[in-house]
N, C-alpha and C positions, 0 to 999 in steps of 0.2 A: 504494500500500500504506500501510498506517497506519504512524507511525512512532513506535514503540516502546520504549522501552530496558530489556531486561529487569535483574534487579540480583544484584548478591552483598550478603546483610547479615552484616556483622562482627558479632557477637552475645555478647556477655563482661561481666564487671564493669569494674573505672577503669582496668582496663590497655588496655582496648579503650577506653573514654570518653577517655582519654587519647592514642590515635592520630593522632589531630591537631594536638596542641601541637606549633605550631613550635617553641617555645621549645626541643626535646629536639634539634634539629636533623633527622638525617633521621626522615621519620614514614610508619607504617604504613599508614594511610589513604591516603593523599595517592599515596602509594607505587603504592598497588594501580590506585588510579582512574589515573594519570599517573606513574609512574613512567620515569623517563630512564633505557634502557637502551642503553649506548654500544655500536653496531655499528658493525663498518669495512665500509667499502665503497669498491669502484677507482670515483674519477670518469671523465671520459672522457679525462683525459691521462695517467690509467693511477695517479696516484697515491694514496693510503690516507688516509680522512677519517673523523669522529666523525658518526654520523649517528641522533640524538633520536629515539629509537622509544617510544610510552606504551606501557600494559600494557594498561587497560580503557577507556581513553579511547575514546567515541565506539563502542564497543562492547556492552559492560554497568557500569551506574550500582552502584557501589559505598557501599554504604548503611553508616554507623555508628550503632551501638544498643546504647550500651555505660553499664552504670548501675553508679556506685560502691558499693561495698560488699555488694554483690551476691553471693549463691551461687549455687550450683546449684539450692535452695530454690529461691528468687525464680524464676531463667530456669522452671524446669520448670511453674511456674505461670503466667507469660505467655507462653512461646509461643506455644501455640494463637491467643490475643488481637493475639500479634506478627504472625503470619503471615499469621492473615488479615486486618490489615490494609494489612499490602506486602504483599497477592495481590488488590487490589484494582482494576478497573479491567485492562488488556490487556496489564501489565505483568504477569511471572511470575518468580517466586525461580528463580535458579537454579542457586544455591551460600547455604549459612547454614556461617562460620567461629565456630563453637562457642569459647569459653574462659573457663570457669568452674576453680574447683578451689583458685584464690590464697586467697579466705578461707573456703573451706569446708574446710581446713586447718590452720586456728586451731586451738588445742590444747582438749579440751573443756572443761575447766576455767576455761576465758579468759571475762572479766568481760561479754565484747561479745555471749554468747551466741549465736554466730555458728557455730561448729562444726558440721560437717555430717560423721557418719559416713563412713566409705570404700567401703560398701556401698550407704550412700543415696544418695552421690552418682553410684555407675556409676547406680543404676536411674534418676535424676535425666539424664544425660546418655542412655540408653536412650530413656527417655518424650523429648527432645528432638529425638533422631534420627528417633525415629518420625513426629514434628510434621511435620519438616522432607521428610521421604520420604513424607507421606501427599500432598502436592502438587506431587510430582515434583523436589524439589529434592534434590543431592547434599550430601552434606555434608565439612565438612572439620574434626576436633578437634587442639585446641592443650591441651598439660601446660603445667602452673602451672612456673613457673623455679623458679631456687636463691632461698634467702633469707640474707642477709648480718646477724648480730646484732649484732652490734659497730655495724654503719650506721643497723640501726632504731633502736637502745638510742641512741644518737647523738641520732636526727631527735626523739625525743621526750625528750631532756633528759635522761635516764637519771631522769624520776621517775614511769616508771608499770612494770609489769612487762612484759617479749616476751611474749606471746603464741603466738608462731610459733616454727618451726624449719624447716630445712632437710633434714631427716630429713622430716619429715612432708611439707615440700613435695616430695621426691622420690616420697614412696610416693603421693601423688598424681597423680604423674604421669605413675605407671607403671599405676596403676591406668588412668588415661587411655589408655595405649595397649592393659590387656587387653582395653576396653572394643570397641577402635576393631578389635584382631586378630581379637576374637567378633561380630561383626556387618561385616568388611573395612571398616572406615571408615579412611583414610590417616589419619595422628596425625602431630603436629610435639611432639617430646620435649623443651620449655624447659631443662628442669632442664637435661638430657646436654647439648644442643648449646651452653646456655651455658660449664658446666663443661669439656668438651671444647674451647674456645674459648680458655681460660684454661689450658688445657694438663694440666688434670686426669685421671687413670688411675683405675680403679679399685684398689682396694688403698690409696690416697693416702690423708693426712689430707684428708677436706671440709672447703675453708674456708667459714668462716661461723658454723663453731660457737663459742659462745662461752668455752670452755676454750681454742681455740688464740689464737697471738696476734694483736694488733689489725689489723698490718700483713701483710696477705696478700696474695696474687694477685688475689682475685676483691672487692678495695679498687679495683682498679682500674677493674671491671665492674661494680660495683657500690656507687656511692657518693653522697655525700647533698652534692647540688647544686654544688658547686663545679664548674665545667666540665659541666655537665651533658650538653652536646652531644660527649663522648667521653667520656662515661662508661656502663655499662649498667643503672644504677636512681636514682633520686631519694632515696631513701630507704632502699635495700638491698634494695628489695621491687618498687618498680613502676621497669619499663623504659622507658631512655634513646636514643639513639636508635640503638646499637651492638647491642642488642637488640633494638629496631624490626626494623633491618636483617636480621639473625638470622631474626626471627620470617618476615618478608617473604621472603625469599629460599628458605625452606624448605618457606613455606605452596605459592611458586610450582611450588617441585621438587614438592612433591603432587599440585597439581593436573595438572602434562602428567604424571606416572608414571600416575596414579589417574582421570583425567576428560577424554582428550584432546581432546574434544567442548566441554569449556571451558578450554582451549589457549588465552590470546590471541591466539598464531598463527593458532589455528585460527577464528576469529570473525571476521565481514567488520565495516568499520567502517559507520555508518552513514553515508548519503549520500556523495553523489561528492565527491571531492579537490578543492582549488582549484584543480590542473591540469586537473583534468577540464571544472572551468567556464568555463573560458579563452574557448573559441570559443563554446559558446550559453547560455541560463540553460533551454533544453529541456530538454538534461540535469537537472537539479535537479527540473524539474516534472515530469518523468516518473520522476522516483526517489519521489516520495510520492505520486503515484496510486495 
């Protein structure tokens, strides 16, 4: 048989481009394709051990296609262009993890002209699903997180104006999930699960706004480099590796609730095991005829 590896492409602005920075400590990418999930298991003297299980490894190739600065604008214009060219050749899509919505949330007014209505962008992430479902691929949308002002007004010195807020990144990324309830596309809700994380209620003050004070809760999810690798943003805006984790761990509950068919359990790995090679290398050559 010919041997294959069909793929998932991560598909987003720099928080997706950003998946793979070690530097953040744990990383989303890295996560998906090979992810160490600690199972126990009785050896044969009966006692309980840690046993390295990946996610996509050797299964399906986990593609990242993540360009800064990027909206929903941008992605809705190259998909098409993206898809077919990872549908090229005997390899087939077979998850696209959408996340757009971080700056097409910029306030309209913001200098970087970047703003993307709330309307534009459902019909922007619509024409994308469509993309991604005209060639049989499932899809999977991720909401934009909270935004921390006190962290950005920080990264840039306090000499340009925010742009953003945390109100609008929310209503983004709710928007995202009407998107995902009106056409059943599963959604991972950044803002909530970050907020939630940090132990946030509704009813609460949202930290991040910049009337409340500097030292909040979500300073600690959200803060601008020091410790980056237990912290959840670089900047107050893009995710660290506490939010990687977040993001990772939620996209998986999506996918066994929403696509059991792309289960990692559910996928055989490719090629025999090097237990299985032990005794002939027939096995191997009879696995890619």
């Amino acid at each position: 048989m010919a041997l294959v590896f069909d793929k998932i492409i991560l598909f987003g602005d720099s928080i997706t481009q950003l998946a793979y920075n070690q530097e953040f400590g744990f990383c989303f990418g890295p996560a998906m394709q090979d992810g160490k999930v600690i199972l126990a298991y009785l050896n044969l003297e009966g006692r309980k051990q840690s046993h390295p299980f990946a996610v996509y490894n050797r299964r399906l190739d986990v593609v990242q296609r993540g360009f800064g600065g990027y909206t929903s604008n941008h992605g809705a214009i190259i998909v098409d262009r993206l898809i077919e060219q990872e549908s090229t050749g005997a390899s087939k899509i077979k998850l696209l993890v959408v996340f757009f919505g971080t700056n097409d949330s910029i306030v309209p007014e913001s200098a970087s002209n970047n703003s993307v209505p709330v309307e534009r962008y459902q019909d922007n992430l619509r024409k994308i699903i469509s993309a991604a479902q005209k060639v049989g691929a499932k899809v999977v949308l991720i909401g934009p997180g909270p935004f921390n002002h006190q962290q950005f007004d920080d990264a840039l010195g306090h000499q340009f104006e925010v742009d953003r807020t945390t109100h609008r990144a929310r209503e983004y990324c709710d928007a995202t999930v009407d998107v995902g309830n009106e056409l059943g596309i599963p959604t991972v809700p950044m803002w909530h699960l970050v907020m939630e994380e940090i132990g946030w209620r509704e009813g609460d003050p949202i930290y991040g706004l910049p009337e409340l004070p500097a030292v909040n809760p979500l300073n600690d999810y959200l803060t601008f480099l020091e410790t980056v690798a237990e912290k959840l943003s670089i900047t107050g805006l893009h995710f660290s590796g506490r939010a990687y984790k977040i993001l990772f761990t939620n996209v998986l509950k999506a996918i066994k609730e929403s696509y059991p068919e792309l289960d990692p359990d559910n996928i055989p790995e490719h090629l025999p095991t090097w237990e299985q090679l032990t005794t002939s290398l027939d096995v191997l050559k009879k696995a890619i005829e």
